[in-house]
N, CA, C, O and CB atoms as a CASP TS submission, in Angstrom:
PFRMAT TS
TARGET T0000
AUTHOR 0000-0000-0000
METHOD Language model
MODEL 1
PARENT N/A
ATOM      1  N   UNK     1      -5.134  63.504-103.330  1.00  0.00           N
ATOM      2  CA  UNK     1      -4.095  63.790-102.363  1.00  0.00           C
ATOM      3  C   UNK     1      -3.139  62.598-102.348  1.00  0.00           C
ATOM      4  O   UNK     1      -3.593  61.464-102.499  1.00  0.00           O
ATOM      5  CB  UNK     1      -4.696  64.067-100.940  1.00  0.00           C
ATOM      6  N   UNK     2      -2.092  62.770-102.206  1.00  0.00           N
ATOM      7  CA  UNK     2      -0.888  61.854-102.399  1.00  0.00           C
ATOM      8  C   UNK     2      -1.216  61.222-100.652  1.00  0.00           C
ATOM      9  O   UNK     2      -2.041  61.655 -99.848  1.00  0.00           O
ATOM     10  CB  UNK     2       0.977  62.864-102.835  1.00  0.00           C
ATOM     11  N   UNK     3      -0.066  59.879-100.461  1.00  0.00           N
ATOM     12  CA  UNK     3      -0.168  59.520 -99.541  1.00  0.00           C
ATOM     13  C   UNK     3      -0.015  59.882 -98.231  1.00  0.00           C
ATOM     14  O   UNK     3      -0.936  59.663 -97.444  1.00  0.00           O
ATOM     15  CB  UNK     3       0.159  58.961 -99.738  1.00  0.00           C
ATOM     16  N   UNK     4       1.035  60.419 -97.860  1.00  0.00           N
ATOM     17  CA  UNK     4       2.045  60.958 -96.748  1.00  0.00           C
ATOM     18  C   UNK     4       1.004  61.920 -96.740  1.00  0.00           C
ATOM     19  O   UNK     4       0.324  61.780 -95.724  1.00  0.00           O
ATOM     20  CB  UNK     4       3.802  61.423 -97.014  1.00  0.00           C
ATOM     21  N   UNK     5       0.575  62.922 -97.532  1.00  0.00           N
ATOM     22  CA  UNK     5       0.215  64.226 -96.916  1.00  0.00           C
ATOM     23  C   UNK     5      -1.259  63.901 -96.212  1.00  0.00           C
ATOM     24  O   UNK     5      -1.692  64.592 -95.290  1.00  0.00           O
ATOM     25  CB  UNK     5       0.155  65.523 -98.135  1.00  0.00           C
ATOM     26  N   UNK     6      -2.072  62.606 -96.840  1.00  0.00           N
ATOM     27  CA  UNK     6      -3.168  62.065 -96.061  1.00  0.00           C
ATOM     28  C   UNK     6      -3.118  61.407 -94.838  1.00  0.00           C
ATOM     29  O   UNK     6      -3.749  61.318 -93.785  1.00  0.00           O
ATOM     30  CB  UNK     6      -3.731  61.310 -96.716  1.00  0.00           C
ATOM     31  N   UNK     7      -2.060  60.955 -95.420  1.00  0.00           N
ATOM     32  CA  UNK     7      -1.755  60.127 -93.205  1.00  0.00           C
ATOM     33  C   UNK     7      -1.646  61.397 -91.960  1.00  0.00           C
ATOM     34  O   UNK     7      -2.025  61.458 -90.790  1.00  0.00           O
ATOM     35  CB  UNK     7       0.599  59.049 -92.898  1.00  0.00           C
ATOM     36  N   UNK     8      -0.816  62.484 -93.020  1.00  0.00           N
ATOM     37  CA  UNK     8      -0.448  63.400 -92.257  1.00  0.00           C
ATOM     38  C   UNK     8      -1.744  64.282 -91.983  1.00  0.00           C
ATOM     39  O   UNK     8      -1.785  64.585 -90.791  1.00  0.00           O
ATOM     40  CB  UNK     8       0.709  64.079 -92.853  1.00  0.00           C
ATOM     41  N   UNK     9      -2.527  64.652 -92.514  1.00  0.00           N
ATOM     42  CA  UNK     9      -4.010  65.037 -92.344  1.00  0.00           C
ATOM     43  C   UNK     9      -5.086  64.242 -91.706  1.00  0.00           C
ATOM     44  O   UNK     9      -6.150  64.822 -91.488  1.00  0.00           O
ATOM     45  CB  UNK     9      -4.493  65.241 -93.521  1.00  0.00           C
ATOM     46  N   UNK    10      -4.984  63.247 -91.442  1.00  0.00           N
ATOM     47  CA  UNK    10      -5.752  62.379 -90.770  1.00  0.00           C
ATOM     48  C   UNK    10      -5.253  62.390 -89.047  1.00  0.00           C
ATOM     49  O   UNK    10      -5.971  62.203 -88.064  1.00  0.00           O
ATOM     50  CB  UNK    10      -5.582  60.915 -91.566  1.00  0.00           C
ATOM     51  N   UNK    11      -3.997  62.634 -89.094  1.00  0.00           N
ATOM     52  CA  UNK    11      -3.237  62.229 -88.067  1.00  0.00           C
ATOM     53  C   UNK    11      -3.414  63.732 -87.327  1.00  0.00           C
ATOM     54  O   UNK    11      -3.216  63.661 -86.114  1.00  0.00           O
ATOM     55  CB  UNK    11      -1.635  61.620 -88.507  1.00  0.00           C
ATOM     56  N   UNK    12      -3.664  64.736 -87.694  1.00  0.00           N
ATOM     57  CA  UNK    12      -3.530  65.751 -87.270  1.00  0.00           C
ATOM     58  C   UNK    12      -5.377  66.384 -86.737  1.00  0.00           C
ATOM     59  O   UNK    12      -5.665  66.979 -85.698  1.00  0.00           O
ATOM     60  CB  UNK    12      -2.616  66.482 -88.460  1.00  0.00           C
ATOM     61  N   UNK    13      -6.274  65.990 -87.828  1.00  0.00           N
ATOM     62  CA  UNK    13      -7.479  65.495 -87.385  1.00  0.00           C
ATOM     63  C   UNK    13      -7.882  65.464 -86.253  1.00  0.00           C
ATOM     64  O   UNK    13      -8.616  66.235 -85.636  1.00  0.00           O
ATOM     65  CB  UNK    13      -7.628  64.541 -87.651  1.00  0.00           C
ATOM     66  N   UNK    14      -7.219  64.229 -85.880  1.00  0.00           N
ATOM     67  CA  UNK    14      -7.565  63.122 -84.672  1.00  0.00           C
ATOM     68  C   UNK    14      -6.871  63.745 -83.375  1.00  0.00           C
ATOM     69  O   UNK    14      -7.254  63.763 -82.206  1.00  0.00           O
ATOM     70  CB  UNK    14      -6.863  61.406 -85.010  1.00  0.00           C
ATOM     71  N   UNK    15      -5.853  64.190 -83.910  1.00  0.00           N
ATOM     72  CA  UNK    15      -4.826  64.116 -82.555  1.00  0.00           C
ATOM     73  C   UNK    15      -4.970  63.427 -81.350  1.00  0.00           C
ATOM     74  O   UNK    15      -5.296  63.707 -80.196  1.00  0.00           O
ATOM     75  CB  UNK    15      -4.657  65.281 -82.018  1.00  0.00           C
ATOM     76  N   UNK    16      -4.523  62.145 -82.165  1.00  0.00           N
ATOM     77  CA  UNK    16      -3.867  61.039 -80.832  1.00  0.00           C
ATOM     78  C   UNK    16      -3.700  59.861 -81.887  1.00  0.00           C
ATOM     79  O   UNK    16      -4.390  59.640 -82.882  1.00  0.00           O
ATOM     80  CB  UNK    16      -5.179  60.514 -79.161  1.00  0.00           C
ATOM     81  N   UNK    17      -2.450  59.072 -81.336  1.00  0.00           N
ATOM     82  CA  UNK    17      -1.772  57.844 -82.031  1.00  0.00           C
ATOM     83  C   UNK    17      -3.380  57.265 -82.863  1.00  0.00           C
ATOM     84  O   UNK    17      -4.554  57.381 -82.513  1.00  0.00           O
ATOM     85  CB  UNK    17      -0.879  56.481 -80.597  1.00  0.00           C
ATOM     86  N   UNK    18      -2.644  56.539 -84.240  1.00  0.00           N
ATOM     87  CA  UNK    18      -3.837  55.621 -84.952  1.00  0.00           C
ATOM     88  C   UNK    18      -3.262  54.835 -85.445  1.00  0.00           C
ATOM     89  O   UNK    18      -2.444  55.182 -86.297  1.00  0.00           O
ATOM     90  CB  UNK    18      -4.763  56.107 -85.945  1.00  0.00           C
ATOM     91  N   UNK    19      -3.419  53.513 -85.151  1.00  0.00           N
ATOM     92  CA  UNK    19      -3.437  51.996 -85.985  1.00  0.00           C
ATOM     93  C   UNK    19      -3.368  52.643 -87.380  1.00  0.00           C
ATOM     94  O   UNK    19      -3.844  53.717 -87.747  1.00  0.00           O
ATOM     95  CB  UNK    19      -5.032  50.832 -85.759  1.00  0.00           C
ATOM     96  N   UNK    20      -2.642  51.709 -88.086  1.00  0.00           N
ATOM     97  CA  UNK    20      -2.246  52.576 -89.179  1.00  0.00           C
ATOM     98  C   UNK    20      -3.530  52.424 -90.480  1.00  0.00           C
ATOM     99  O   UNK    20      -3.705  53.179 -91.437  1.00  0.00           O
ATOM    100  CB  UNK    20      -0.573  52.032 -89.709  1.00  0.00           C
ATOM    101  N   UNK    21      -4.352  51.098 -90.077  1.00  0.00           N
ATOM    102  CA  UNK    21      -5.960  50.820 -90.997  1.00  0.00           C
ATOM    103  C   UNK    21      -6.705  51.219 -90.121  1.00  0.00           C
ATOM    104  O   UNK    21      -7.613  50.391 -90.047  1.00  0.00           O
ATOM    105  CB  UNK    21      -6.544  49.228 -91.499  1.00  0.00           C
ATOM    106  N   UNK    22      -6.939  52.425 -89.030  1.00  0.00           N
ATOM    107  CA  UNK    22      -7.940  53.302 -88.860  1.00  0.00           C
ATOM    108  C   UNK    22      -7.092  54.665 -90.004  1.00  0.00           C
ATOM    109  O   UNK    22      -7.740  55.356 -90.790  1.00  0.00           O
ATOM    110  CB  UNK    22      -8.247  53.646 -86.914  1.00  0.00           C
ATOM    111  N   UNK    23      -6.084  54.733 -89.875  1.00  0.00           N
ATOM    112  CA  UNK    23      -5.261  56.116 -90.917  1.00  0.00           C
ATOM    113  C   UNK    23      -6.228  55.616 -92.061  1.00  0.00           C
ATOM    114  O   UNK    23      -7.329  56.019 -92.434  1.00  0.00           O
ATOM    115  CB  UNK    23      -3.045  56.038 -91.430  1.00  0.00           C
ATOM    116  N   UNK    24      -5.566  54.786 -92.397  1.00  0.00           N
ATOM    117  CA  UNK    24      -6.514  54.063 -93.849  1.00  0.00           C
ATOM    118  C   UNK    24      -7.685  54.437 -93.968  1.00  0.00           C
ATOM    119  O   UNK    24      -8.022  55.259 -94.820  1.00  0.00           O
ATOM    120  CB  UNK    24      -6.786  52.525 -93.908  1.00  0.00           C
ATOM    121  N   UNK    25      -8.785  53.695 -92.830  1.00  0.00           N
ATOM    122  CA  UNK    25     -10.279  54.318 -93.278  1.00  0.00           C
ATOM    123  C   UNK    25     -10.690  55.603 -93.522  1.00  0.00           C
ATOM    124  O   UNK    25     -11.252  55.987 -94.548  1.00  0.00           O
ATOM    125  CB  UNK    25     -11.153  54.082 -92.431  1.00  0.00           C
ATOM    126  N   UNK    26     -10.316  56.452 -92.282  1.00  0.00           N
ATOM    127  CA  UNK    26     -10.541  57.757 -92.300  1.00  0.00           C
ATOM    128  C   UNK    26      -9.817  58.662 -93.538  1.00  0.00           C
ATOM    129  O   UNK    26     -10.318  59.616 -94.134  1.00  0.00           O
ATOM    130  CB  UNK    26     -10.127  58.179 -90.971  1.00  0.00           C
ATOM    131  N   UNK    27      -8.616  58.119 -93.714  1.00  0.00           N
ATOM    132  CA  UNK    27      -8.427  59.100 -95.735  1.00  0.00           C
ATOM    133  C   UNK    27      -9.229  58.267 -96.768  1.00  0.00           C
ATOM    134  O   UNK    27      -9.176  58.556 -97.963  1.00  0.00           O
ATOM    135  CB  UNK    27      -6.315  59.049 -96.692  1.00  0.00           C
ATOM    136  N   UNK    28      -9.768  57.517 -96.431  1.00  0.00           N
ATOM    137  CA  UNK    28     -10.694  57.007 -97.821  1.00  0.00           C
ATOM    138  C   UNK    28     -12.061  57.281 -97.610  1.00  0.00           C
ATOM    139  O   UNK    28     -12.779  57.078 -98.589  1.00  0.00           O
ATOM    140  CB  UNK    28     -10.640  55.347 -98.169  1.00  0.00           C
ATOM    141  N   UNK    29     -12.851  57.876 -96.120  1.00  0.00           N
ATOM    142  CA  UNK    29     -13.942  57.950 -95.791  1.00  0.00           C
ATOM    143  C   UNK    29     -14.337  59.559 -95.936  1.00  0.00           C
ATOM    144  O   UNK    29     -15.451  59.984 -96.244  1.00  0.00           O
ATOM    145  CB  UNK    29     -14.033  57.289 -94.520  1.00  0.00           C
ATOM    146  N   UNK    30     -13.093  60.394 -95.623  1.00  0.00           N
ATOM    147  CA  UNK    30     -12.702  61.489 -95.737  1.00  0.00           C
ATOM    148  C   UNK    30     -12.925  61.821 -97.376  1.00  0.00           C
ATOM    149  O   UNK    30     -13.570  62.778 -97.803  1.00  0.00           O
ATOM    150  CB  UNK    30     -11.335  61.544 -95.134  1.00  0.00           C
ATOM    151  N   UNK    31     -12.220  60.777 -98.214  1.00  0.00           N
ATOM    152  CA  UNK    31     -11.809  61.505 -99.257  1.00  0.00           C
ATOM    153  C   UNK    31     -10.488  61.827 -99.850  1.00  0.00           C
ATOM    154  O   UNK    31     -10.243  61.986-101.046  1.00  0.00           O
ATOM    155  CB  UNK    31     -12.234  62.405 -99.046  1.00  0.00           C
ATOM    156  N   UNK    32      -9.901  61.881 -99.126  1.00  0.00           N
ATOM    157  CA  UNK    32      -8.179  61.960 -99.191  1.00  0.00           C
ATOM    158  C   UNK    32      -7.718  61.085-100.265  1.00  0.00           C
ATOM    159  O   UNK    32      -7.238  61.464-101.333  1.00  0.00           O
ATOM    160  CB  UNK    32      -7.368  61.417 -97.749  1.00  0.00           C
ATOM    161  N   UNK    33      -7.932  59.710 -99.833  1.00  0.00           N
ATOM    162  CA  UNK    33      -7.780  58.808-101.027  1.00  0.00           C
ATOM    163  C   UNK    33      -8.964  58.292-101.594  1.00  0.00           C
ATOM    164  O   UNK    33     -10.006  58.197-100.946  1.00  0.00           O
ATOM    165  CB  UNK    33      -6.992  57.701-100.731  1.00  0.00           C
ATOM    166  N   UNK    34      -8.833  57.901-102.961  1.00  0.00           N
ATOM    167  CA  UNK    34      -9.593  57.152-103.592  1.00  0.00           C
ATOM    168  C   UNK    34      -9.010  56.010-104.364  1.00  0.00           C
ATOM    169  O   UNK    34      -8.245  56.249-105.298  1.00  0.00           O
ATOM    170  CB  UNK    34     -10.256  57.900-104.292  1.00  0.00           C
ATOM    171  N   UNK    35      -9.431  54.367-103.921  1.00  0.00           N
ATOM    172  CA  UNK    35      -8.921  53.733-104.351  1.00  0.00           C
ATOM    173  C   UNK    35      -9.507  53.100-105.985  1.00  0.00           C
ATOM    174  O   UNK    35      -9.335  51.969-106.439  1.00  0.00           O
ATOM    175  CB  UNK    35      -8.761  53.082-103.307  1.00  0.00           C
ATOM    176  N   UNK    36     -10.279  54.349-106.661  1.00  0.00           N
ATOM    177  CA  UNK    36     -10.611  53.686-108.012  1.00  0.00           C
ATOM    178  C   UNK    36      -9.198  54.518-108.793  1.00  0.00           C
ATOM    179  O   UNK    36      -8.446  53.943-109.580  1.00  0.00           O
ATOM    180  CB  UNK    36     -12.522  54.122-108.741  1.00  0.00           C
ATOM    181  N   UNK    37      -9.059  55.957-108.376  1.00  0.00           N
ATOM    182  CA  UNK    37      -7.899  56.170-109.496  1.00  0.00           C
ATOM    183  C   UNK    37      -5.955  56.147-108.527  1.00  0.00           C
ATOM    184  O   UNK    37      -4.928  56.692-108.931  1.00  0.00           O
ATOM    185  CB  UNK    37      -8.396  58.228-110.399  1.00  0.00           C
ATOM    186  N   UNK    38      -6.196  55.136-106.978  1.00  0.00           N
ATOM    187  CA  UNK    38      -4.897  54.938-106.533  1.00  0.00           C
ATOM    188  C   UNK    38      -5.169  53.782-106.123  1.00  0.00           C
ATOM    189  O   UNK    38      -5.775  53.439-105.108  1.00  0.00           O
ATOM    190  CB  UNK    38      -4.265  55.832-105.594  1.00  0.00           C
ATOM    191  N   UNK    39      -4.511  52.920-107.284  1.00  0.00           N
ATOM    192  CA  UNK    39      -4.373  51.345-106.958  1.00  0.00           C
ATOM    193  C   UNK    39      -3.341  51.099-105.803  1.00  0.00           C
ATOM    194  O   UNK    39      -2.394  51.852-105.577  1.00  0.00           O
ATOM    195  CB  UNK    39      -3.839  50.480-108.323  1.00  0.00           C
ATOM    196  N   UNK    40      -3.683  49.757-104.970  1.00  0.00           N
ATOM    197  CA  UNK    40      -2.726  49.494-104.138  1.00  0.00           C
ATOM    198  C   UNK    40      -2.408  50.883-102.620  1.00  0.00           C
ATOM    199  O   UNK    40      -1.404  51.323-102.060  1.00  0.00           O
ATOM    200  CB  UNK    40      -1.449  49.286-105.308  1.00  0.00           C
ATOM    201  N   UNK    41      -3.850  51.105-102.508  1.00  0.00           N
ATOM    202  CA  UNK    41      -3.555  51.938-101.345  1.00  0.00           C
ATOM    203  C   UNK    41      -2.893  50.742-100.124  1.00  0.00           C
ATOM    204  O   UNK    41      -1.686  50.944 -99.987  1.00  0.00           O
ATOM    205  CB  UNK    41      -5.148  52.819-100.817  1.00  0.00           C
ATOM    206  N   UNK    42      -3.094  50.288 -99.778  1.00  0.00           N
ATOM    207  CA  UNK    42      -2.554  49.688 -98.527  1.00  0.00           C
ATOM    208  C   UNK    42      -0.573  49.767 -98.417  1.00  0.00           C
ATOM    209  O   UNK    42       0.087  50.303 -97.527  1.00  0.00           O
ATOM    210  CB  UNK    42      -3.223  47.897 -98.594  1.00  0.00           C
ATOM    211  N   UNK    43      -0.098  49.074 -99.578  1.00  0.00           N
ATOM    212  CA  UNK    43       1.153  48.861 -99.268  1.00  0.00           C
ATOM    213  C   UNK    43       1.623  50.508 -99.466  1.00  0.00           C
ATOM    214  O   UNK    43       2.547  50.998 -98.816  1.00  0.00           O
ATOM    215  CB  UNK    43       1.883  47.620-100.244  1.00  0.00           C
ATOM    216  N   UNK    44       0.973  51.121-100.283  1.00  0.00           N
ATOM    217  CA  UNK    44       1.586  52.611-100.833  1.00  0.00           C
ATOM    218  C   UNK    44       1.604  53.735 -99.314  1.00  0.00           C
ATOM    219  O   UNK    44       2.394  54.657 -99.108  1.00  0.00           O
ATOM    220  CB  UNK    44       0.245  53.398-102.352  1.00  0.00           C
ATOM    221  N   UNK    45       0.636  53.338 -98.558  1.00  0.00           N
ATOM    222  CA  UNK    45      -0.003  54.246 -97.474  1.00  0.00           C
ATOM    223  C   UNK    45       1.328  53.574 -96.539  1.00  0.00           C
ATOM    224  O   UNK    45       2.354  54.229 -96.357  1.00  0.00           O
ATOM    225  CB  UNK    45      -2.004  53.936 -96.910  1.00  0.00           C
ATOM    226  N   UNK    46       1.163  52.342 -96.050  1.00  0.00           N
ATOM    227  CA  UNK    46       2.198  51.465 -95.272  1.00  0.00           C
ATOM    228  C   UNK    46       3.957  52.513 -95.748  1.00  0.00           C
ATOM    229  O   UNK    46       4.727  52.788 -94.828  1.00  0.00           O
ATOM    230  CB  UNK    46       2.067  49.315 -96.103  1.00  0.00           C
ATOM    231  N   UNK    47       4.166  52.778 -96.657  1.00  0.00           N
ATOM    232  CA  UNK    47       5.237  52.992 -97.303  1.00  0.00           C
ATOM    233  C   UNK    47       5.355  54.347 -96.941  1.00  0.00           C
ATOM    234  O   UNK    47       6.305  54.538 -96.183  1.00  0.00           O
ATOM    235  CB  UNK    47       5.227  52.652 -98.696  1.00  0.00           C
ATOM    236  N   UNK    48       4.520  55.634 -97.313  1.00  0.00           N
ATOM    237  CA  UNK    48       4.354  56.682 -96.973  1.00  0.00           C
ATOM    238  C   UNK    48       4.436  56.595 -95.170  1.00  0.00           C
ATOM    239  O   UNK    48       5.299  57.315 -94.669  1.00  0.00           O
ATOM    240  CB  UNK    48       3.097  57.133 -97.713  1.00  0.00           C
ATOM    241  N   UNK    49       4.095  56.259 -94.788  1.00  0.00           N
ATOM    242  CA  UNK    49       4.345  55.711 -93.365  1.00  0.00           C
ATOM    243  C   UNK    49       5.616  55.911 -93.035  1.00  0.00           C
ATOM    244  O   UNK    49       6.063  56.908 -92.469  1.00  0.00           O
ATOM    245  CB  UNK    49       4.070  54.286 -93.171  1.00  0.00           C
ATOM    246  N   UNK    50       6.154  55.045 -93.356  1.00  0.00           N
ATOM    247  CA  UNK    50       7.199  54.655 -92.886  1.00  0.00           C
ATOM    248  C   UNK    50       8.075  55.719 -93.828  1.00  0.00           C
ATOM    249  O   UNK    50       9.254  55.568 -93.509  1.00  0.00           O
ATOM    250  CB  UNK    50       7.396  53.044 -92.955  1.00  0.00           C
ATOM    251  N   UNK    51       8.000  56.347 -94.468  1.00  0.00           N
ATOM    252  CA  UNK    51       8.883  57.033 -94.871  1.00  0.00           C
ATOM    253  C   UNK    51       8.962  58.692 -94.389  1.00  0.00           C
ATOM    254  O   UNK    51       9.848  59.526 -94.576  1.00  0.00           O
ATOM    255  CB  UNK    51       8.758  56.794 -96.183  1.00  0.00           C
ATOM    256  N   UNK    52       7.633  58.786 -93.684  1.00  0.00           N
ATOM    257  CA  UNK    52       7.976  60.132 -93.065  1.00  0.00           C
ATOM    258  C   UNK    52       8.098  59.672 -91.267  1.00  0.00           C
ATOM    259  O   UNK    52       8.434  60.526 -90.446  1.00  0.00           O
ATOM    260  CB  UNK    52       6.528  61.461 -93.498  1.00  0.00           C
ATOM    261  N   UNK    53       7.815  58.415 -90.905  1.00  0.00           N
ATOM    262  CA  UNK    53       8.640  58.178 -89.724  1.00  0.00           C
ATOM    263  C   UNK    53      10.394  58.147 -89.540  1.00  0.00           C
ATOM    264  O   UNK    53      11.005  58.458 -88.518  1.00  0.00           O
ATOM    265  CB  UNK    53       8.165  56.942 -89.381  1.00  0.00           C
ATOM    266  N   UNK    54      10.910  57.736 -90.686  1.00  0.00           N
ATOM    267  CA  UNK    54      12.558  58.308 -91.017  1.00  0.00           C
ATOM    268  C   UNK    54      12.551  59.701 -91.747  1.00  0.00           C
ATOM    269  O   UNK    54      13.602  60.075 -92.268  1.00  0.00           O
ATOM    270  CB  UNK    54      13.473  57.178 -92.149  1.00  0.00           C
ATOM    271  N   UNK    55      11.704  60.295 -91.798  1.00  0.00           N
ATOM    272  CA  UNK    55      11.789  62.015 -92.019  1.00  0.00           C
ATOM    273  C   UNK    55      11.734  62.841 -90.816  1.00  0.00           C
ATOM    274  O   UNK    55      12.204  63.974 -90.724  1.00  0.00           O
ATOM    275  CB  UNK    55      10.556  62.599 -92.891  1.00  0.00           C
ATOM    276  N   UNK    56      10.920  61.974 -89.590  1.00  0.00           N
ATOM    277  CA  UNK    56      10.735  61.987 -88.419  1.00  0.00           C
ATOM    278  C   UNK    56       9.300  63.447 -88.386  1.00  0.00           C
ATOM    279  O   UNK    56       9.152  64.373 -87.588  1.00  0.00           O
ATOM    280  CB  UNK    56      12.403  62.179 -87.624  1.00  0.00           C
ATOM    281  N   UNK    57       8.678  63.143 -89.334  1.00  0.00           N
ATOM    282  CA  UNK    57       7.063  63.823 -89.176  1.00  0.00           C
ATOM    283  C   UNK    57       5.845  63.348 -88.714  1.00  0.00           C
ATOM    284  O   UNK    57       4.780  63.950 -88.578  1.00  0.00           O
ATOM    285  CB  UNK    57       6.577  64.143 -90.266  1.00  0.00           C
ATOM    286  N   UNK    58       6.231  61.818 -88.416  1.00  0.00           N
ATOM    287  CA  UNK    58       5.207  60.919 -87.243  1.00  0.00           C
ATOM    288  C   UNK    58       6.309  60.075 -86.637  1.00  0.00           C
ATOM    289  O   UNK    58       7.442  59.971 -87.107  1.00  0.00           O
ATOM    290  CB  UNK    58       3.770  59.751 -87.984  1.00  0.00           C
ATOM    291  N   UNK    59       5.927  59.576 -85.713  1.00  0.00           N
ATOM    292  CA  UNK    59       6.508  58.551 -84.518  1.00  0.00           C
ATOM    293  C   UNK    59       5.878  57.513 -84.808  1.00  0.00           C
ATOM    294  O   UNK    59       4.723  57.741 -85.167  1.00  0.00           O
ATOM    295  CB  UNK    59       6.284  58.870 -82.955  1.00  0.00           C
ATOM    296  N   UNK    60       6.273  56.118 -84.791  1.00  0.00           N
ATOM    297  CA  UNK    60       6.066  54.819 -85.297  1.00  0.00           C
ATOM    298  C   UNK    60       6.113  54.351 -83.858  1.00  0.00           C
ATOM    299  O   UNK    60       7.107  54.406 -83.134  1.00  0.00           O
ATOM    300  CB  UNK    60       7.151  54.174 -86.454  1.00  0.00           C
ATOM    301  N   UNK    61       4.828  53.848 -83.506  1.00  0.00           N
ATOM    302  CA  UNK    61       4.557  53.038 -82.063  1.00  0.00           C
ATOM    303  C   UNK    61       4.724  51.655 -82.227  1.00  0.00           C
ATOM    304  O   UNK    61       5.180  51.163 -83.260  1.00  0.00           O
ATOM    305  CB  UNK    61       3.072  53.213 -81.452  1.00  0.00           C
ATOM    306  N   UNK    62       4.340  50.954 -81.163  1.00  0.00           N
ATOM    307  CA  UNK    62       4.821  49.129 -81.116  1.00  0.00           C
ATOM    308  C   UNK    62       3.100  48.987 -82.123  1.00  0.00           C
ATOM    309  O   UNK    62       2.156  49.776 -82.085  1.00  0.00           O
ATOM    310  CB  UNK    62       4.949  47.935 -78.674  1.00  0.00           C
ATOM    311  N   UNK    63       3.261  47.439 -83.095  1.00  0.00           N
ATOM    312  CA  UNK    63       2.107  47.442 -83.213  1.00  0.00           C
ATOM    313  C   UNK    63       1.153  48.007 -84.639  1.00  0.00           C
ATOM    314  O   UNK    63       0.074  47.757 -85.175  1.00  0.00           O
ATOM    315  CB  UNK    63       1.931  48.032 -82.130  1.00  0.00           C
ATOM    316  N   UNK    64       2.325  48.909 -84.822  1.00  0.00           N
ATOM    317  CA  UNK    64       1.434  49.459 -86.205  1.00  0.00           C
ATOM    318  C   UNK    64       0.835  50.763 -85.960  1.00  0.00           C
ATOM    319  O   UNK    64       0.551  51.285 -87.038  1.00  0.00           O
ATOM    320  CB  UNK    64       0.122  48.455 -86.638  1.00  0.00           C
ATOM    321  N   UNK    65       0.482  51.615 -84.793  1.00  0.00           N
ATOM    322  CA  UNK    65       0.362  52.814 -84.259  1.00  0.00           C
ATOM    323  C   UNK    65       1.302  53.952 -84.967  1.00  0.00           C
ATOM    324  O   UNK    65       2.342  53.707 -85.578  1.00  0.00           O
ATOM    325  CB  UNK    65       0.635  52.637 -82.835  1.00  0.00           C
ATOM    326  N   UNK    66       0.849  54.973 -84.806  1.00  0.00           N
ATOM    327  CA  UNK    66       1.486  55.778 -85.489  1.00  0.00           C
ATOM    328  C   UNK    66       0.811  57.010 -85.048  1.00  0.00           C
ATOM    329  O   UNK    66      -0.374  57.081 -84.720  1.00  0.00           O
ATOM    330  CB  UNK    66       1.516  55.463 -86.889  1.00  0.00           C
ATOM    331  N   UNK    67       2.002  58.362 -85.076  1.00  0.00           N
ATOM    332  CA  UNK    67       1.039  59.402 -84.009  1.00  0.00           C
ATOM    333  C   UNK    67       2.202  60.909 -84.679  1.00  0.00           C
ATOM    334  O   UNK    67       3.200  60.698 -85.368  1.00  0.00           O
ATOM    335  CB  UNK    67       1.206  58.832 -81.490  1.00  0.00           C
ATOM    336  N   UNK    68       1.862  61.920 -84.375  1.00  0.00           N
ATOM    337  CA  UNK    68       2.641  62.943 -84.182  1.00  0.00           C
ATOM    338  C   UNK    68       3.313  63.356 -83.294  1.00  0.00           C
ATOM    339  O   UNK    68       2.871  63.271 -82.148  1.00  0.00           O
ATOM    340  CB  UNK    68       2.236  63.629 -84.339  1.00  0.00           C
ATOM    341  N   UNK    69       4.777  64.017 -83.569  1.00  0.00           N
ATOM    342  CA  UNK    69       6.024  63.538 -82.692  1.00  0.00           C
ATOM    343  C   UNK    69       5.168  65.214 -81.612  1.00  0.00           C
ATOM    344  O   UNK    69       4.522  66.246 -81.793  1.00  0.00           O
ATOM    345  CB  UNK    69       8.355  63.583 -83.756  1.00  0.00           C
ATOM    346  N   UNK    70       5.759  64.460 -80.635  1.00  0.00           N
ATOM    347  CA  UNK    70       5.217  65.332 -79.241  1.00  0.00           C
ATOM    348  C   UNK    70       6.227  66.901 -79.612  1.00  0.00           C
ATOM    349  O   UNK    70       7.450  67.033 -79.662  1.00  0.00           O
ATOM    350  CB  UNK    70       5.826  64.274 -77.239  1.00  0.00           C
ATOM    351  N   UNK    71       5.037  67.993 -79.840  1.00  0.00           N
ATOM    352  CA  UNK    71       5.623  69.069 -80.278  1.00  0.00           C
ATOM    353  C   UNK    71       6.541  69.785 -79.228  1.00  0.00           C
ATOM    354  O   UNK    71       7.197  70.688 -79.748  1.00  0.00           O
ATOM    355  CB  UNK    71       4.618  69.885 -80.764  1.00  0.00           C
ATOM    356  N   UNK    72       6.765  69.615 -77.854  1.00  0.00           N
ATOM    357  CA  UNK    72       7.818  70.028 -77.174  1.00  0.00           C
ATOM    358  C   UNK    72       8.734  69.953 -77.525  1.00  0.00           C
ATOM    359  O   UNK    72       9.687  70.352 -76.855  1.00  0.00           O
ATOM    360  CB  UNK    72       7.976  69.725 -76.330  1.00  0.00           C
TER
END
């Protein structure tokens, strides 16, 4: 599974804001990612992050938090 769509599956999981290295554990504990054939998960995941928070498909909290935008 590519990055974004694991944050985004983790995040949806849980439902409620996550530090963005609990996102981390839970797609690698899950399965989502595997860091023998995706080198450099941390900055790649960080990146996917932040790139669907300017797509506006998660909300970026103070802190490193990160959550799904309130569906109202």
């Amino acid at each position: 599974m590519d990055f974004g769509p694991a944050a985004l599956a983790v995040l949806r999981e849980e439902g409620s804001p996550l530090h963005w290295t609990v996102i981390q554990d839970l797609a690698l504990r899950r399965g989502y990612l595997d860091p023998f054939t995706q080198p450099g998960i941390r900055p790649k995941l960080l990146a996917a992050l932040q790139q669907l928070a300017r797509d506006g498909l998660v909300d970026k909290q103070p802190k490193g938090v990160y959550s799904l935008p309130d569906p109202t």
